[in-house]
N, CA, C and O atoms as a GROMACS GRO file, in nm:
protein
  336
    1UNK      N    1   1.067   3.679   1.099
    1UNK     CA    2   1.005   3.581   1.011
    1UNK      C    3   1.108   3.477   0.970
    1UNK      O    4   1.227   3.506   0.954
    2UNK      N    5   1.057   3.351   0.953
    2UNK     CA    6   1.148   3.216   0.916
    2UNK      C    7   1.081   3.212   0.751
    2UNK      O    8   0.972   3.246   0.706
    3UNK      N    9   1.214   3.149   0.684
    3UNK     CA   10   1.180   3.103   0.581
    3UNK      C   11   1.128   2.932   0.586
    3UNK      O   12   1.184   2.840   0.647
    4UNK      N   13   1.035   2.928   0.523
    4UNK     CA   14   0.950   2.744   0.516
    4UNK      C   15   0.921   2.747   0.341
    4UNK      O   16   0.909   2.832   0.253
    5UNK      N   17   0.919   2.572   0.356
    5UNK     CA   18   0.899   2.528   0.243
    5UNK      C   19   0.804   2.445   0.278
    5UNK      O   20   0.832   2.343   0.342
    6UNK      N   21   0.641   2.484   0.231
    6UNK     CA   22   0.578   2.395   0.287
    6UNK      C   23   0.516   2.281   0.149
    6UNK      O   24   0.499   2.336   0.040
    7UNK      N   25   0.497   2.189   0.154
    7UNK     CA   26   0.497   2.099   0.024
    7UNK      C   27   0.347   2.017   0.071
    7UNK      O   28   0.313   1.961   0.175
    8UNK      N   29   0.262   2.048  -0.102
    8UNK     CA   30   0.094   2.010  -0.051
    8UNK      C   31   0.083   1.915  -0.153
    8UNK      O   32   0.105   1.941  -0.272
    9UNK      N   33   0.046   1.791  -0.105
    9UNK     CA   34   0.055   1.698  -0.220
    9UNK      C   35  -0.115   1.641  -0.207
    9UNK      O   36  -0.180   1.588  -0.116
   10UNK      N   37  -0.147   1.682  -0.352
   10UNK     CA   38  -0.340   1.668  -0.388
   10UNK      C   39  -0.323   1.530  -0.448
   10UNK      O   40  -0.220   1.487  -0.501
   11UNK      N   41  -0.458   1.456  -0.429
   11UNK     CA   42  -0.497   1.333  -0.467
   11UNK      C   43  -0.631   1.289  -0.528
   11UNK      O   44  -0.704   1.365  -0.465
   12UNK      N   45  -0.668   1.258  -0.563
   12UNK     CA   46  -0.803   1.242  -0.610
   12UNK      C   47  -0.874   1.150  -0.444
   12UNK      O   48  -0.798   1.092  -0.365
   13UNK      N   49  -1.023   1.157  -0.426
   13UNK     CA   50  -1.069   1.076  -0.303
   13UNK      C   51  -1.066   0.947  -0.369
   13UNK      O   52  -1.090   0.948  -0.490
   14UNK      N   53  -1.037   0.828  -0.310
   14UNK     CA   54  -1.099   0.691  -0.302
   14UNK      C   55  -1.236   0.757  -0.368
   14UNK      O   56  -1.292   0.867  -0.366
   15UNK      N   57  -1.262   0.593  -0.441
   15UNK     CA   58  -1.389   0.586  -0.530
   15UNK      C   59  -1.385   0.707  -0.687
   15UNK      O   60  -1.447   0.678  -0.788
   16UNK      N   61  -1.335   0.785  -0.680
   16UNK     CA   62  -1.299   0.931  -0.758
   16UNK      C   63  -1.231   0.812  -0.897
   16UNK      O   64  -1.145   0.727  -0.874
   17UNK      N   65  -1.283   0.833  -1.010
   17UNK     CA   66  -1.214   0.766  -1.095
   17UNK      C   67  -1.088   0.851  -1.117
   17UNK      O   68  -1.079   0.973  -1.099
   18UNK      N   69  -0.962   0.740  -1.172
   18UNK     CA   70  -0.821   0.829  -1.150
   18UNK      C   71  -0.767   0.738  -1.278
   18UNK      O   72  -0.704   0.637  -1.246
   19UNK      N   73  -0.785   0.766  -1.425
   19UNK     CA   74  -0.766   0.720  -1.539
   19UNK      C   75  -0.599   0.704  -1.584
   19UNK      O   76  -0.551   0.618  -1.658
   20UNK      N   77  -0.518   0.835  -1.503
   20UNK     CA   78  -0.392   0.824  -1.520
   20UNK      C   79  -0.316   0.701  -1.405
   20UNK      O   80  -0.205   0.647  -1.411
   21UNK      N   81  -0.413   0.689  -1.315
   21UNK     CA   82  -0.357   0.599  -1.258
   21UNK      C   83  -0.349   0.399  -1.319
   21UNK      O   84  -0.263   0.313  -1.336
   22UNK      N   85  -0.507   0.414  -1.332
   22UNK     CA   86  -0.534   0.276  -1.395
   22UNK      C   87  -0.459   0.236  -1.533
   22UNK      O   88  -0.449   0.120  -1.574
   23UNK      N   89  -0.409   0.352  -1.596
   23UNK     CA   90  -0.328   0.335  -1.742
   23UNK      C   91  -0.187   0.304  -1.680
   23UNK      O   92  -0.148   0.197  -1.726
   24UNK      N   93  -0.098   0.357  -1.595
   24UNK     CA   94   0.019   0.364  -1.531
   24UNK      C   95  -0.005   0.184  -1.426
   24UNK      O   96   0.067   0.085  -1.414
   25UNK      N   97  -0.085   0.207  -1.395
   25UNK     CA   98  -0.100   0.016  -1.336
   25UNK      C   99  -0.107  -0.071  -1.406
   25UNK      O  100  -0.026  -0.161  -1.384
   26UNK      N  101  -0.197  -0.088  -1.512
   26UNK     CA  102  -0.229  -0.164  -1.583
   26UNK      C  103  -0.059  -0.154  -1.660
   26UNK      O  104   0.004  -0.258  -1.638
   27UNK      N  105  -0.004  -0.082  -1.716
   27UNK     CA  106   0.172  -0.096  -1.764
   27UNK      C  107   0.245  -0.162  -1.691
   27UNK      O  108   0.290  -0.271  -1.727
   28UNK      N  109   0.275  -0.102  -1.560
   28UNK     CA  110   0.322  -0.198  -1.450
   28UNK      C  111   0.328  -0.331  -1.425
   28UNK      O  112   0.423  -0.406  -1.400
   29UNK      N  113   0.168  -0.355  -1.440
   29UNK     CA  114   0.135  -0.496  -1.421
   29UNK      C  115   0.195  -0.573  -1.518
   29UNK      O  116   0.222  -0.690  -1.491
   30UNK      N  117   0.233  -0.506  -1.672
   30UNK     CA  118   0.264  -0.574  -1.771
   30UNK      C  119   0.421  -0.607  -1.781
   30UNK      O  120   0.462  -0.696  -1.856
   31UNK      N  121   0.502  -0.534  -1.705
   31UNK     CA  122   0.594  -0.495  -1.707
   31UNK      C  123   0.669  -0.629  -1.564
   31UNK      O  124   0.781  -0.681  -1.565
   32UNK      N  125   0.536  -0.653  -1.440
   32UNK     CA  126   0.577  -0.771  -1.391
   32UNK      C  127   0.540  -0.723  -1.235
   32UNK      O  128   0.515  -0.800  -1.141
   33UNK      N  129   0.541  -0.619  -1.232
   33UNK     CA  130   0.485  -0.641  -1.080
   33UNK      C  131   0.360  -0.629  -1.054
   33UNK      O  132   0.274  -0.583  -1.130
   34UNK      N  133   0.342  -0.682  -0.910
   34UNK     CA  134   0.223  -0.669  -0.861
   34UNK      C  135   0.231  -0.564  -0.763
   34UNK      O  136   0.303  -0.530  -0.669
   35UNK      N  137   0.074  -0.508  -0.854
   35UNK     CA  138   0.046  -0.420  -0.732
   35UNK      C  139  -0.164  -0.456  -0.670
   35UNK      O  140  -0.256  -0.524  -0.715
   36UNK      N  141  -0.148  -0.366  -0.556
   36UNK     CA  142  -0.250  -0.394  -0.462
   36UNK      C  143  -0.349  -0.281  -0.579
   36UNK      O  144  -0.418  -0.321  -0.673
   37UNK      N  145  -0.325  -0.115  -0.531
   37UNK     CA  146  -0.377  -0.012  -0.594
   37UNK      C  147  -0.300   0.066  -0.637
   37UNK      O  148  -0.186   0.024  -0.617
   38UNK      N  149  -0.301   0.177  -0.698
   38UNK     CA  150  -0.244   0.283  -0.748
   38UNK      C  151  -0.294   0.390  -0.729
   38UNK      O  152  -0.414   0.388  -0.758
   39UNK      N  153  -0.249   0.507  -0.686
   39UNK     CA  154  -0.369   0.660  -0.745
   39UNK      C  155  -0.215   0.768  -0.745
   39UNK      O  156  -0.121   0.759  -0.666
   40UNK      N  157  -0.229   0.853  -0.843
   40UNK     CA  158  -0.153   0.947  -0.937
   40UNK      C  159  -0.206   1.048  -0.803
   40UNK      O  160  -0.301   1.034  -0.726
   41UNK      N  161  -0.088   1.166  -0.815
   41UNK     CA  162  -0.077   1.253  -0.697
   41UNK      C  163  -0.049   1.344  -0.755
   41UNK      O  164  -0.056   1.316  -0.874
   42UNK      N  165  -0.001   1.498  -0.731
   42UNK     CA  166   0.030   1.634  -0.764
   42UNK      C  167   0.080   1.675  -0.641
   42UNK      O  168   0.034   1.647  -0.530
   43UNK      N  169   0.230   1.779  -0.680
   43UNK     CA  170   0.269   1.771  -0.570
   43UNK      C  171   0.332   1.925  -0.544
   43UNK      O  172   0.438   1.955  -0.599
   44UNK      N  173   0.273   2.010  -0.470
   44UNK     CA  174   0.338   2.161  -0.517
   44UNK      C  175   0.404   2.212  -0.412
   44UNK      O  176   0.337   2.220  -0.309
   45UNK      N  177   0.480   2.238  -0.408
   45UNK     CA  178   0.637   2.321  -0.314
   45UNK      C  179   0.614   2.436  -0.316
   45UNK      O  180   0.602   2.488  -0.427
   46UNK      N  181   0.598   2.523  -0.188
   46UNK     CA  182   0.527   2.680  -0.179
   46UNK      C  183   0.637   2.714  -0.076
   46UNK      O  184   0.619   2.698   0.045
   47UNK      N  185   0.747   2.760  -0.128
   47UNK     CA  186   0.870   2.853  -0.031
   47UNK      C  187   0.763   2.975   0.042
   47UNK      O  188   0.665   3.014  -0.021
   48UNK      N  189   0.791   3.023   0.170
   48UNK     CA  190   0.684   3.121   0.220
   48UNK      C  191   0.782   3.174   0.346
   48UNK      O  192   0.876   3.105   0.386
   49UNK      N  193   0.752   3.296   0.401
   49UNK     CA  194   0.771   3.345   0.497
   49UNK      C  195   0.665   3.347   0.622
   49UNK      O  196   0.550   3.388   0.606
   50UNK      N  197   0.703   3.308   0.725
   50UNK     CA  198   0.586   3.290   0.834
   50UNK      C  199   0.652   3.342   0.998
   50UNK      O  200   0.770   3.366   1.022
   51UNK      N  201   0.563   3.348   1.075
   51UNK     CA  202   0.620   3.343   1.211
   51UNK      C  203   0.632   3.227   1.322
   51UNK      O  204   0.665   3.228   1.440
   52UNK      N  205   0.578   3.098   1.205
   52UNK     CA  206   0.608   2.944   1.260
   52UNK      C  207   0.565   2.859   1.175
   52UNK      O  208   0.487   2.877   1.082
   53UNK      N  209   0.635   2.736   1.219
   53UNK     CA  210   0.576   2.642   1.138
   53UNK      C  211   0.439   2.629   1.079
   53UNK      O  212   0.406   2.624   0.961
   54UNK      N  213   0.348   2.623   1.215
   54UNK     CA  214   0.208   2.628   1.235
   54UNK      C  215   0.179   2.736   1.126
   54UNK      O  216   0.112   2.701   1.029
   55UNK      N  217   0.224   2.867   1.136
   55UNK     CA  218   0.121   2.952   1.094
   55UNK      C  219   0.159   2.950   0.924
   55UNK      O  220   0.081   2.995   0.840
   56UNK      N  221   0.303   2.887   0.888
   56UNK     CA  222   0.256   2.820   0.732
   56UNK      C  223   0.209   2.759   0.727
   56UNK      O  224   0.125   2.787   0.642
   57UNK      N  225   0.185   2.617   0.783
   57UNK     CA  226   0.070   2.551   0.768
   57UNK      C  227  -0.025   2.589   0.729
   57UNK      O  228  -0.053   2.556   0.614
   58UNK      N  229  -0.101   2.657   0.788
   58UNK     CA  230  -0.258   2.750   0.794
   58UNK      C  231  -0.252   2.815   0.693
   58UNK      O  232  -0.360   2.825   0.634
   59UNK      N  233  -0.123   2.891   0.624
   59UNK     CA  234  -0.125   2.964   0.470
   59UNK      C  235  -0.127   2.854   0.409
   59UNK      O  236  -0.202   2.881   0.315
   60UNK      N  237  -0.095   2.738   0.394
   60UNK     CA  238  -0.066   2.627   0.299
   60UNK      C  239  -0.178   2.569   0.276
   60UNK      O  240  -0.221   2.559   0.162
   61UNK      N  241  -0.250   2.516   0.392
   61UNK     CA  242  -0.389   2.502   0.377
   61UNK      C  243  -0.478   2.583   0.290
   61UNK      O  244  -0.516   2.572   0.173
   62UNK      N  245  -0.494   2.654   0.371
   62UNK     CA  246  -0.556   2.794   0.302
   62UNK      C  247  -0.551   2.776   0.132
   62UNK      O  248  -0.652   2.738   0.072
   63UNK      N  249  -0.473   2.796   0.087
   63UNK     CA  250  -0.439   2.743  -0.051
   63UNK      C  251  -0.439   2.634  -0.127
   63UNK      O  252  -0.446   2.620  -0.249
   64UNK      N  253  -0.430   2.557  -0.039
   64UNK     CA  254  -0.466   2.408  -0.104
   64UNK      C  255  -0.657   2.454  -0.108
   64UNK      O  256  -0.702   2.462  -0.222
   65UNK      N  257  -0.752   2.478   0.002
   65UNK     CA  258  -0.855   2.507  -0.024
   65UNK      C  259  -0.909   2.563  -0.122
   65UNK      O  260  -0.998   2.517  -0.192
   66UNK      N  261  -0.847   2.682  -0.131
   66UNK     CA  262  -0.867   2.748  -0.217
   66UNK      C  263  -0.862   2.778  -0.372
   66UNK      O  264  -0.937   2.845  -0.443
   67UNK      N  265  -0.740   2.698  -0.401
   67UNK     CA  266  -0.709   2.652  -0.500
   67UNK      C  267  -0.619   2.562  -0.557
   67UNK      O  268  -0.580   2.577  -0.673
   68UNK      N  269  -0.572   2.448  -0.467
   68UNK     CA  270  -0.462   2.411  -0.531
   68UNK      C  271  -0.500   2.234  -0.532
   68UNK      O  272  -0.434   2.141  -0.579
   69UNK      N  273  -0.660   2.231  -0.447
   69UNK     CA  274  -0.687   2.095  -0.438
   69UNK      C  275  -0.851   2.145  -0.451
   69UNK      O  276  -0.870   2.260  -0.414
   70UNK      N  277  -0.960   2.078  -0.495
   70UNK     CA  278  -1.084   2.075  -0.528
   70UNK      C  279  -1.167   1.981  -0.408
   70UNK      O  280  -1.207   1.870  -0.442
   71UNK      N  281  -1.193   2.031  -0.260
   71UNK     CA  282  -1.235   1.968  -0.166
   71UNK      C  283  -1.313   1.878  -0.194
   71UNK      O  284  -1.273   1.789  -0.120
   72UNK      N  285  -1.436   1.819  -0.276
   72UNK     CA  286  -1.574   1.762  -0.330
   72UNK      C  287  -1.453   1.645  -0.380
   72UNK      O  288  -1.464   1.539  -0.318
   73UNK      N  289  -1.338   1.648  -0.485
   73UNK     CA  290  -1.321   1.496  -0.517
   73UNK      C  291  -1.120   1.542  -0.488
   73UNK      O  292  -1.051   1.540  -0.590
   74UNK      N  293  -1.072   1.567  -0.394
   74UNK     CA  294  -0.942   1.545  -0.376
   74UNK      C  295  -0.925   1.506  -0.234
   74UNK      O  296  -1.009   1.556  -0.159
   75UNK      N  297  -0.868   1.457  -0.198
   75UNK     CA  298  -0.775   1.494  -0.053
   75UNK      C  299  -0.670   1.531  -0.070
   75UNK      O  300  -0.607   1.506  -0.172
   76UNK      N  301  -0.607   1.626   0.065
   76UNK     CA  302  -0.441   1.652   0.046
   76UNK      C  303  -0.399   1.688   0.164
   76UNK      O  304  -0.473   1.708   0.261
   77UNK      N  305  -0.259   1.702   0.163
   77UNK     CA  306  -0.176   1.666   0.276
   77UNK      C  307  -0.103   1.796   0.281
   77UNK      O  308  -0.096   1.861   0.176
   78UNK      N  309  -0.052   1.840   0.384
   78UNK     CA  310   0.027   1.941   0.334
   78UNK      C  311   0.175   1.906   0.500
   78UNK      O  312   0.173   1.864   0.615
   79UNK      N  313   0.257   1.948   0.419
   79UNK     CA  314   0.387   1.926   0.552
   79UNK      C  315   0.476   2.059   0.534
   79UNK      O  316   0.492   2.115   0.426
   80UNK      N  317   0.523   2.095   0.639
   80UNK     CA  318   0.612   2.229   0.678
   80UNK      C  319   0.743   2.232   0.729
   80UNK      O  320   0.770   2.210   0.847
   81UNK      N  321   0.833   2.260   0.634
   81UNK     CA  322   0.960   2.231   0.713
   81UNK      C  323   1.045   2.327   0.720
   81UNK      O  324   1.002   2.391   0.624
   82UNK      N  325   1.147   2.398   0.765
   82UNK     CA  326   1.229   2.517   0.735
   82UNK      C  327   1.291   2.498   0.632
   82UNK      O  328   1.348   2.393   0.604
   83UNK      N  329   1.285   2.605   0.560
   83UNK     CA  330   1.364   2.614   0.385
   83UNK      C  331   1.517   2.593   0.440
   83UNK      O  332   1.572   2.620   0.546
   84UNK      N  333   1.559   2.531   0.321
   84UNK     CA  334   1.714   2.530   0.356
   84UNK      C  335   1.843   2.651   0.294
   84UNK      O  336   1.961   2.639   0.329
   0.00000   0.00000   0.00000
């Protein structure tokens, strides 16, 4: 078994109101830049033991499904890399 750090970062979907985001833009904007959009993210780091990349993946998933992202109003990403 390899050690991985696989890292799942949840989002709210497009259209999904995202209140921490529009408060954090709307500051920004005041502050001087321009921006296009914004949306606020969550981002969780899951150290794991696997027999490949792939097959953390599939645990990482798995968990984001299950609980770490709300399929109906999130999307998320998840990436796998060897722990260091």
């Amino acid at each position: 078994m390899t050690s991985y750090t696989a890292t799942v970062t949840v989002r709210l979907k497009r259209g999904v109101l995202d209140p921490e985001a529009e408060t954090t833009q709307r500051a920004l904007e005041r502050l001087g830049f321009e921006l296009e959009a914004l949306r606020s993210a969550d981002q969780f780091e899951v150290d794991l033991d696997a027999d490949s990349a792939d097959a953390a993946a599939e645990r990482a998933d798995e968990m984001a499904e299950r609980l770490l992202a709300n399929p109906t109003i999130h999307d998320y990403d998840v990436e796998v890399r060897e722990a260091e």
